[in-house]
Phi, psi and omega in degrees: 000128162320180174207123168261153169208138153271127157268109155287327162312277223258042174023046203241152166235128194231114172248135201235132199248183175295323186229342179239144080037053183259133175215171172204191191199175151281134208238186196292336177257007172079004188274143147325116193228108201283178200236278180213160180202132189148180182321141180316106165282158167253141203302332188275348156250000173311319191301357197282332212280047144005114168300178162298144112355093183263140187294157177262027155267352208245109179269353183262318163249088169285139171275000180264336175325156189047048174244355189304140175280333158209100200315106201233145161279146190172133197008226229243036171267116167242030180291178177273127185316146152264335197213114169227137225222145158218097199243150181019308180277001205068355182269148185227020174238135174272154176235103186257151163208139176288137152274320205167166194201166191222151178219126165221086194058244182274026194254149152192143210227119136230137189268124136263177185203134156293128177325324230204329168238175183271100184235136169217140207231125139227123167253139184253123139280141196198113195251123147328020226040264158264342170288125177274136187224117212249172219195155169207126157250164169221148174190167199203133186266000180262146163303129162218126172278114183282090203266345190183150196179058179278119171351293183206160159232133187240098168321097228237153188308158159309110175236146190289010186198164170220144162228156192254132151247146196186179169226132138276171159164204139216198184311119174077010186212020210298188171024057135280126186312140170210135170231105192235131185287127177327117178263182192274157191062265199223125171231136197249114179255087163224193160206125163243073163248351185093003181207148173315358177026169194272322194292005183187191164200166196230105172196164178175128200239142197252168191192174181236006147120340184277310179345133143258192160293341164250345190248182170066179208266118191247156126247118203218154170262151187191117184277157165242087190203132170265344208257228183294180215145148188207145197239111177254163161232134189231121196221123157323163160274332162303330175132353202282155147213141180217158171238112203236147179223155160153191185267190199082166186220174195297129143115307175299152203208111165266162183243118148279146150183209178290134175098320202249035185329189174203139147226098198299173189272153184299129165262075177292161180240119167226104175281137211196154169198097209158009203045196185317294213297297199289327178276348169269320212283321176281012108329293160315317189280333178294305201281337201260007210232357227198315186246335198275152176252012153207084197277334163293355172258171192241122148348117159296165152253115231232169161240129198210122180282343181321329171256357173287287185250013174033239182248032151283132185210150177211187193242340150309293183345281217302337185294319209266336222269317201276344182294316209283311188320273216307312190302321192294329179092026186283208217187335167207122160256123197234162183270108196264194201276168155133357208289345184237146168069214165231077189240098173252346141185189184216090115349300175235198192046336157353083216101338177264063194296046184242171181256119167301135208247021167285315181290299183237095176287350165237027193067205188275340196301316174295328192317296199306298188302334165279007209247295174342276186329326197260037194036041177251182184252137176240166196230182202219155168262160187205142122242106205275261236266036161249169163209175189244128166303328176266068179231187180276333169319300222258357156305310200276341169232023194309356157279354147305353167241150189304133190162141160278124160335105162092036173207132178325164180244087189295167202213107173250149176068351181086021182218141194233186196253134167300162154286079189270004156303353182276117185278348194278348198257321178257021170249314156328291194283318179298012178262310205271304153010289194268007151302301177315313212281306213283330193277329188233003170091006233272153180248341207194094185275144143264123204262103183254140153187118190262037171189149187280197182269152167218159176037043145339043220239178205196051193293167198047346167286153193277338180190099205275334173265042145290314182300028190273322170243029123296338186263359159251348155301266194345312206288316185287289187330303176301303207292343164307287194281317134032253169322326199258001170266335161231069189322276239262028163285115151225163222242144160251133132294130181203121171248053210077009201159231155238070164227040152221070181267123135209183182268024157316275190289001152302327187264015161241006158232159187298310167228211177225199170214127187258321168210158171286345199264110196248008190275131204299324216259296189341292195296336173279316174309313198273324137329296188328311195282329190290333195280314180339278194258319186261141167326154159293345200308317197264341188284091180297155155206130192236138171266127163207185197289159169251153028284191190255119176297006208228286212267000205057031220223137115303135174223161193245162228284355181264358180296296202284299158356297201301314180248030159305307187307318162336329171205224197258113165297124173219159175252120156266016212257169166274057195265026166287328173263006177282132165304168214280320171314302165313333186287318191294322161336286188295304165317311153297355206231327166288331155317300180299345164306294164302299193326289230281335224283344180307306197286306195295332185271328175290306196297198210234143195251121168255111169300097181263001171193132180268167175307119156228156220264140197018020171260197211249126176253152202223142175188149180221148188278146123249128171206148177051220173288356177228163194218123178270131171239129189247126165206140177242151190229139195260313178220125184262133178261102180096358177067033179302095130018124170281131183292152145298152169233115193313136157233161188248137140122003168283167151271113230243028163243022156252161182240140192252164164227148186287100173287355155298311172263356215055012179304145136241146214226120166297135146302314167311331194285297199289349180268319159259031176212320189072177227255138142290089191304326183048052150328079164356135191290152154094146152012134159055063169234152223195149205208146164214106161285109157256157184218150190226155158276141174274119170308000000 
């Protein structure tokens, strides 16, 4: 557990993590002024670290610029804002002044006030073993207008170089990895669709351009918001860099006043010293001891009918598919859409959450018990906050969806978006929810939504850009109450894909759905990129058929297993029609699964070679005495002689034993030398290695 202090001589507050250091102070003027964040200090030496000095000739280059602990505009900071104001009169520069601060075990709240209106700022902290995890409320007895209104800005040391690790991507291609050295002035990572997108994630880790995966000094940011959102990074010609975050866009405006706080979404901080591999694995340990809300159970291994029957869906079909899963050792079945309404695909039904009963006549209920009966959990597919214009909702409600007056209802997918900042909308869903979940029994929803926002309107409302976070709060509210009228309910996040990953929707669902795209080589590039910051613990992966529907690519079926086994597994395939060699396949390979699965959902993750076009990408789990090694090869060329392969993370005065061959292995040996793999010959050949440490 961390430890806060106040130094009061020097109006400085120090928060001390296991291994890193963060503090900031007041300066003569009462703004919060950051001090240092980095390797562990002891709080009696934080007072030596002196800000700079300014020459009284130089009105242009302060040396001091960035250095604000939450950048606000206001006289002669012309830094990138973190906090912009509007208030009653037109005036817009904040003026702070402290009042008082609270430490309460790992929180700390300092309370401000503007000099001169009633605005009061309190920021908060909150540690995390080494992650901090930040915060801003507002309130007010005057209307004042919030034009930016970002978590934090976190001020990172002077380097003689900065480089940005981050992801790109889209629909089917999501978390590509990128590491591009930071240019001067401001480069902006965000999404303004209303949902966390496929094209970026919001997160983003610094470096000074040297980091590997094992050596140097990392720093990342990492917002917890699903909806729009945004990271500016901003680097000076002095040499400064800061990173500011939080939800909102260009154009949105919150409003404070009596009745009306604002409190942004958690803003993590993380200092690592150890390169990339050690800043995800204390990540990974954040999200699963800190953010997953039953980070000690272990992932089922599930079945999902969607690519078997798209919306032909019957109640023989799913009967057959889940009797062919259970012979398989799967463990959750879930029901993928066509199951309601006249969603016969989609085009329609969307909103009409009742069950068709030309499809299911006696409802839903004999599925679920037979589902029960073959001793699985069965699950349900959902998207709550969509409709189809051809449903009976949206006859009947059409102000229920997000739209401006005298402007088109653009329409993707054939859908348009509810409005859940509307309580009457989201009193709606959670009723028919909770019919669903209470009624059938249901154990496990996948939570869909397949489309951003457009034409953000609110008519009649008084204030119509509130619903940029309020229809995602609505969203975490339902799934909050939800959990809590059915403790033993759990949820996937899913956005087309993966374009609802953060650690928002982390802490109220269980796992994610990382792409719609299952193609084995595709899925080791797009896991990599997924690993940077969230666990395997949380990550689906489906073994389903070839060809692959997104690459077209056959692949053979132990290929695409080993790597589905990587994080929490499932099969999506037509397996009422896999020959009887795949099913026995699959059934060893799903065993093997259980066996391994403590350490990959538990362990501690080491990147030992990354996804490269045909060469052998490599990564091994450790937890507790035992360790899974994964490594895939795409093509073999030339007949090249195989490497060892180095692993990280033994003791390297023990001996492992290979439960596959029966080998025993110095640990010293494997950590300097490496695992022999004994890849198999030819194109897409793939190992999955266990080792126990020897008593």
């Amino acid at each position: 557990m961390g430890e806060i202090s106040f130094l009061e001589d020097h109006r400085t507050w120090v928060l001390t993590g296991e291994s890193s250091t963060y503090a900031l102070r007041l300066d003569e003027d009462d703004v919060p002024t950051h001090v240092y964040w980095g390797p562990k200090l002891h709080a009696q030496d934080i007072p030596e670290l002196t800000p700079q000095t300014l020459p009284w000739w130089d009105g242009f280059n302060d040396p001091n610029e960035g250095l604000d602990e939450l950048a606000a505009d206001g006289g002669t900071r012309y830094w990138t804002p973190a906090l912009q104001i509007r208030f009653h009169d037109g005036t817009r520069a904040l003026e702070w002044r402290y009042r008082t601060h609270e430490i309460t075990n790992d929180h700390l709240e300092i309370h401000f006030e503007d000099r001169h209106y009633p605005l009061r700022i309190t920021l908060h902290y909150r540690l995390k073993t080494d992650v901090l995890e930040r915060w801003l409320e507002l309130t007010a007895d005057t209307d004042v207008e919030v034009t930016r209104a970002d978590s934090a800005t976190w001020v990172l040391p002077v380097q003689d170089d900065y480089r940005f690790s981050h992801v790109t991507g889209r629909w089917a291609a999501e978390t590509q990895l990128h590491r591009t050295s930071a240019p001067h002035g401001e480069t902006t990572f965000a999404s303004r669709r209303g949902i966390t997108g496929h094209h970026a994630n919001p997160w983003v880790m610094v470096d000074d351009g040297t980091a590997t995966e094992r050596h140097g000094e990392v720093y990342g940011v990492a917002l917890a918001w699903s909806g729009s959102w945004r990271l500016t990074a901003t680097r000076s010609s002095t040499g400064r860099l800061t990173v500011s975050g939080g939800f909102g866009q260009d154009g949105v405006v919150h409003r404070v006043g009596p009745g009306r706080s604002l409190t942004t979404p958690v803003a993590a901080g993380l200092y690592t010293n150890g390169g990339f591999g050690a800043a995800s694995r204390a990540w990974h340990a954040y999200v699963k001891m800190h953010v997953l809300s039953h980070p000690r159970e272990l992932r089922p291994v599930l079945y999902n009918s969607w690519e078997a029957t798209g919306f032909d869906v019957s109640e023989a079909q799913q009967r057959a598919l889940a009797e062919r899963a259970a012979a398989l050792g799967v463990e959750l079945f879930v029901m993928d859409d066509g199951w309601f309404g006249a969603r016969t695909g989609d085009h329609a039904g969307l909103g009409d959450w009742h069950v068709n009963r030309d499809r299911f006549p006696d409802g839903l209920k004999p599925l679920v018990d037979a589902v029960h009966g073959l001793g699985m959990r069965f699950g349900i597919w959902v998207e709550p906050e969509m409709v189809n214009p051809d449903s009976d909702l949206y006859r009947a409600h059409p102000d229920w969806v997000l739209h401006h007056p005298h402007r088109r209802r653009s329409e993707l997918r054939n859908q348009l978006v509810l409005n859940f900042a509307r309580p009457d909308v989201a009193g709606w869903a959670h009723d028919w929810l909770d019919r669903l979940v209470g009624d059938h029994g249901v154990d496990f929803l996948k939570w869909d939504m397949n489309r951003p926002f457009s034409e953000a309107g609110w008519p009649g409302d008084a204030d119509p850009d509130r619903l940029w976070v309020e229809h995602t709060r609505a969203v975490y509210a339902l799934m909050d109450r939800l959990r809590e009228d059915h403790p033993g309910l759990r949820i996937e996040a899913c956005s087309g894909g993966g374009g609802r990953i953060d650690l928002g929707v982390l802490a109220r669902a269980d796992q994610v759905w990382t792409s719609d795209n299952t193609d084995a080589l595709d899925r080791l590039r797009i896991q990599h990129g997924y690993g940077q910051l969230y666990p395997a613990r949380a990550m689906s992966a489906w073994v389903t058929d070839n060809p692959n529907f997104v690459t077209g690519r056959e692949v053979p079926l132990r290929f695409r297993f080993h790597v589905a086994m990587a994080g929490v597994l499932g099969v999506g395939g037509d397996i009422v029609h896999w020959p009887d060699d795949d099913l026995a396949l699959a059934r060893e390979l799903i065993a093997l699964y259980k066996e391994i699965r403590p350490i990959v959902q538990h362990g501690a993750l080491y990147r030992l070679r990354p996804p490269v076009d045909d060469g052998v990408t490599a990564f091994q789990y450790v937890h507790e005495d035992r360790t899974v090694v994964f490594a895939y090869r795409q093509a073999a060329h030339f007949n090249a002689p195989e490497r060892p392969l180095r692993l990280d993370g033994l003791d390297p005065a023990e001996r492992y034993l290979d439960s596959g061959t029966g080998t025993t292995h110095s640990g010293a040996v494997l950590l300097a030398r490496g695992l022999p793999l004994g890849l198999p010959t030819g194109d897409f050949a793939s190992t999955v290695v266990r080792l126990h440490r020897k008593i």
